[in-house]
Residue frames as qw, qx, qy, qz and C-alpha x, y, z in Angstrom:
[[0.015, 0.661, 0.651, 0.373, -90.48, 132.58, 19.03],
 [0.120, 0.185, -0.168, 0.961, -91.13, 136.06, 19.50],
 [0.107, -0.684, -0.696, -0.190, -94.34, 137.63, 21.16],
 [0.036, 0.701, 0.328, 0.632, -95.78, 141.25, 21.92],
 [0.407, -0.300, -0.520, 0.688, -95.01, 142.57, 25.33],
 [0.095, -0.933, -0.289, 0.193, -97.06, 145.90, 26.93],
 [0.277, 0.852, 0.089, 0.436, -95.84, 149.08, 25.65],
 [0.430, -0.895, 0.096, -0.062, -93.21, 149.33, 28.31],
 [0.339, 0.538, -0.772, 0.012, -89.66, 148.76, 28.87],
 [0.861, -0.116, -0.494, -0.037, -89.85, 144.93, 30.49],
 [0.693, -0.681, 0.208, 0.109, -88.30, 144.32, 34.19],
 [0.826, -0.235, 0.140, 0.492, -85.41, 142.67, 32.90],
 [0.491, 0.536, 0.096, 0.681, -84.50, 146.15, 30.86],
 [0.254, -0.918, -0.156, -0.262, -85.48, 148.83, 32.86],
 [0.629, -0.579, 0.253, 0.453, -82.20, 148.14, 35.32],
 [0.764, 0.264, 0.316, 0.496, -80.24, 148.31, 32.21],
 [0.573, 0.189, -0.078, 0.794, -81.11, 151.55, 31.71],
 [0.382, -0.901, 0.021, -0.204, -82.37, 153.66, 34.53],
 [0.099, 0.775, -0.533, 0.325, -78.77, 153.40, 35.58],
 [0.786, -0.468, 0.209, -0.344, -79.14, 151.04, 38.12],
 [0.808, -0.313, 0.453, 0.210, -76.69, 148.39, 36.40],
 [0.601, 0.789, -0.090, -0.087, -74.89, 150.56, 34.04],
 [0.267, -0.579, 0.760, 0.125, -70.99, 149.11, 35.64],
 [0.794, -0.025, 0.585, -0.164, -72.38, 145.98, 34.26],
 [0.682, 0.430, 0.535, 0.254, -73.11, 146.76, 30.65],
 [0.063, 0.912, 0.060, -0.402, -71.35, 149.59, 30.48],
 [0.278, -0.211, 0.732, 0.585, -69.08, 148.02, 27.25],
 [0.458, 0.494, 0.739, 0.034, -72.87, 147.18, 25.48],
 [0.126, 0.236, -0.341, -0.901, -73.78, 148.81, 22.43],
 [0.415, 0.610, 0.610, -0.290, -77.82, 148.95, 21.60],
 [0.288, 0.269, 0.711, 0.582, -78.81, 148.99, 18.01],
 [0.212, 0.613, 0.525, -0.552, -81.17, 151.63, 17.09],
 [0.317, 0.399, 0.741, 0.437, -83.14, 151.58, 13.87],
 [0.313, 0.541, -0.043, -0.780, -84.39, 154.96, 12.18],
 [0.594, 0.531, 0.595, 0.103, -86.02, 155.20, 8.91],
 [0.377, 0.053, 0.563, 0.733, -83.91, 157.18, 5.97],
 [0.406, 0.490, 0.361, -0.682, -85.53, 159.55, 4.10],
 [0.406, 0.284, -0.780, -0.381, -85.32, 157.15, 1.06],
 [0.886, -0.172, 0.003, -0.430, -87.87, 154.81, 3.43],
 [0.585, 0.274, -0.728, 0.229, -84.49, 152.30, 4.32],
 [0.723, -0.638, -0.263, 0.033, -83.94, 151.33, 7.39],
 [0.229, 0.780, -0.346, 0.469, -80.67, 153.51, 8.60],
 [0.699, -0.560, -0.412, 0.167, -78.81, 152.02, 12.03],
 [0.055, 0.709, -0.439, 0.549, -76.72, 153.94, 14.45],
 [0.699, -0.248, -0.531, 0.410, -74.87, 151.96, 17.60],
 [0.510, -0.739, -0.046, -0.437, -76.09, 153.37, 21.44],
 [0.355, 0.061, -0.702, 0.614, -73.84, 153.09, 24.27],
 [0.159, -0.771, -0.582, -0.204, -75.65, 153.87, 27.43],
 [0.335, -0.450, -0.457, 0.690, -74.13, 156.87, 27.78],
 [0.138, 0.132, -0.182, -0.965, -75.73, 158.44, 25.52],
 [0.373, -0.238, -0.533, -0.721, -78.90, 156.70, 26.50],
 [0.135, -0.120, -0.853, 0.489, -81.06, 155.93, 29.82],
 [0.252, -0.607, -0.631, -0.413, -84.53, 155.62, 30.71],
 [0.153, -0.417, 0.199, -0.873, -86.30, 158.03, 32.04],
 [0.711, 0.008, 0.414, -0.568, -89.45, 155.75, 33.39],
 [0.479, 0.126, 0.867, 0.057, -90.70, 152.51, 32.06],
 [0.496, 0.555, 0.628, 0.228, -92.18, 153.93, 29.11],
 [0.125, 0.986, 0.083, -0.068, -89.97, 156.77, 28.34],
 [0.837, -0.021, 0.293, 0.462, -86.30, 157.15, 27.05],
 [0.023, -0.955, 0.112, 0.274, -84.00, 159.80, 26.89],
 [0.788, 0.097, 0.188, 0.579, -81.05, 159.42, 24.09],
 [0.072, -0.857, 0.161, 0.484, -78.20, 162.35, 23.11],
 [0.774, 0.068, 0.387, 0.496, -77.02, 161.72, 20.11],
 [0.427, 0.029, 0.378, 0.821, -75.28, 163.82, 17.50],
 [0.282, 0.645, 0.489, -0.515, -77.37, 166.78, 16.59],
 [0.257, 0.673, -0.462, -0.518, -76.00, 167.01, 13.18],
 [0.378, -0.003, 0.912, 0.160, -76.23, 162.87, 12.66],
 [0.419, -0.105, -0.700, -0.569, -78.38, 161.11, 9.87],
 [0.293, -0.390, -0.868, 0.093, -80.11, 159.33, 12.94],
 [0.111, 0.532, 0.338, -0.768, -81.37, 162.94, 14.45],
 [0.338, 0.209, -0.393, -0.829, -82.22, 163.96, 11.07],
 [0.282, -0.102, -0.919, -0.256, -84.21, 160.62, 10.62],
 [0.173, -0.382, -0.709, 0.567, -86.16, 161.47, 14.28],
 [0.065, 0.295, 0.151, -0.941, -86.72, 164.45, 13.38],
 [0.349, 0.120, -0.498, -0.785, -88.43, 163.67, 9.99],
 [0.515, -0.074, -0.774, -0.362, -90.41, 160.92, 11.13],
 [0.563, -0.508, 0.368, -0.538, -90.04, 160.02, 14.83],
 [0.950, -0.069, -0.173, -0.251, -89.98, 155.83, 14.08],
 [0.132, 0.610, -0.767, 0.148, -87.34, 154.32, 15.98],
 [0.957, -0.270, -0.103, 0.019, -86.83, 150.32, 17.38],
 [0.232, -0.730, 0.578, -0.281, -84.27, 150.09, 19.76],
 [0.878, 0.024, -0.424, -0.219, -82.86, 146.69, 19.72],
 [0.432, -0.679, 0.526, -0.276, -81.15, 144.94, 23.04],
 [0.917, 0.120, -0.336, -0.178, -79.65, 141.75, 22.78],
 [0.302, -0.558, 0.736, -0.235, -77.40, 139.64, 25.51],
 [0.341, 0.114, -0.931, 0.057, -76.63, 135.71, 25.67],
 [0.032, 0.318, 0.882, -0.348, -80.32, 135.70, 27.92],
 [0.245, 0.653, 0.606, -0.383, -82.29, 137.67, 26.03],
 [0.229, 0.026, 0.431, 0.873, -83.58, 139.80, 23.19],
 [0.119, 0.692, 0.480, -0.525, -85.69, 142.72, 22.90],
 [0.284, 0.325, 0.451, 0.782, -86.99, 145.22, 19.96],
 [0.144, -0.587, -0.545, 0.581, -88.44, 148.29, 21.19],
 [0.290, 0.506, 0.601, 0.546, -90.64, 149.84, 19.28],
 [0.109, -0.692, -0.379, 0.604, -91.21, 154.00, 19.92],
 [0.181, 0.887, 0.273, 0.326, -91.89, 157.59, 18.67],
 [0.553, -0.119, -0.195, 0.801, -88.90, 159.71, 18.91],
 [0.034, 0.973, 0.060, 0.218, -89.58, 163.87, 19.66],
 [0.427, 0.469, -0.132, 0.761, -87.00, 166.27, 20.14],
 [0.435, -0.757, -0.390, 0.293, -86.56, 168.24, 23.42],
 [0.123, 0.903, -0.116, -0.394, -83.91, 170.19, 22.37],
 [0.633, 0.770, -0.035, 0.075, -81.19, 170.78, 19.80],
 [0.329, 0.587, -0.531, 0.515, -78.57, 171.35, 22.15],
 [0.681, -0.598, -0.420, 0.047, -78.10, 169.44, 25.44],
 [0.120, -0.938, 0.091, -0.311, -77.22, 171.80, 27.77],
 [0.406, -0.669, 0.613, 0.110, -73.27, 171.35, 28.64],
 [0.725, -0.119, 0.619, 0.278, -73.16, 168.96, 25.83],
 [0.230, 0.624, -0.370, -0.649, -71.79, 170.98, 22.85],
 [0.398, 0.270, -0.665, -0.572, -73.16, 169.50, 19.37],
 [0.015, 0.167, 0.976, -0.136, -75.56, 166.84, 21.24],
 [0.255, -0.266, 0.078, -0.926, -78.75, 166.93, 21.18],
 [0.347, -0.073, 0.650, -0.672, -81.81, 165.95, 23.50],
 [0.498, -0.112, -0.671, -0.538, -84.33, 163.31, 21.90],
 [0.610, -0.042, 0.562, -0.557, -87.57, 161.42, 23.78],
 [0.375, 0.081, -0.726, -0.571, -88.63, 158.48, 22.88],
 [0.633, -0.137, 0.408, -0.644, -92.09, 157.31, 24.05],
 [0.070, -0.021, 0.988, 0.136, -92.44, 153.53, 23.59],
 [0.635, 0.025, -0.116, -0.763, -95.18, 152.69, 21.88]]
């Protein structure tokens, strides 16, 4: 049975990714859900190196600046971020903004926030 948790990332995620135990799960691959601009859902598979929290209720991802999932951020911002392991499961629900367009030293990447909502 699922239930609502506080607008934050939970204890048992936050290590995951603030870095803290990224040797661990550094094979995992985190779902993340956009919305299409045809109102589908649209996924795109996260590794965390191209994602890691910033704080407990903040999240920093690089993907593709030329993907369908940046284009999806951009138009909308809705994203759930989904985590799942053999002790848990998590859907994280946020509001993606743009920082930039181009992460700096990372040719064609670009810089997204996502504030958990």
């Amino acid at each position: 049975m699922s239930k609502r948790l506080e607008p934050v990332l939970p204890d048992r995620l936050l290590p995951v990714f603030d870095g803290s135990l990224a040797e661990a799960h550094r094979g995992k691959v985190f779902l993340l859900i956009t919305v299409d601009e045809r109102g589908y859902p649209y996924v795109a598979m996260m590794s965390l190196l191209e994602l890691v929290a910033l704080d407990r209720q903040n999240l920093r991802l690089a993907p593709w600046t030329s993907s369908t999932t940046t284009a999806n951020m951009r138009r909308n911002g809705k994203v759930t971020l989904i985590a799942v392991d053999t002790e848990m499961a998590y859907y994280i629900q946020g509001t993606a903004s743009e920082l930039s367009a181009e992460l700096p030293g990372f040719a064609g990447m670009a810089k997204i926030n996502i504030r958990i909502d």
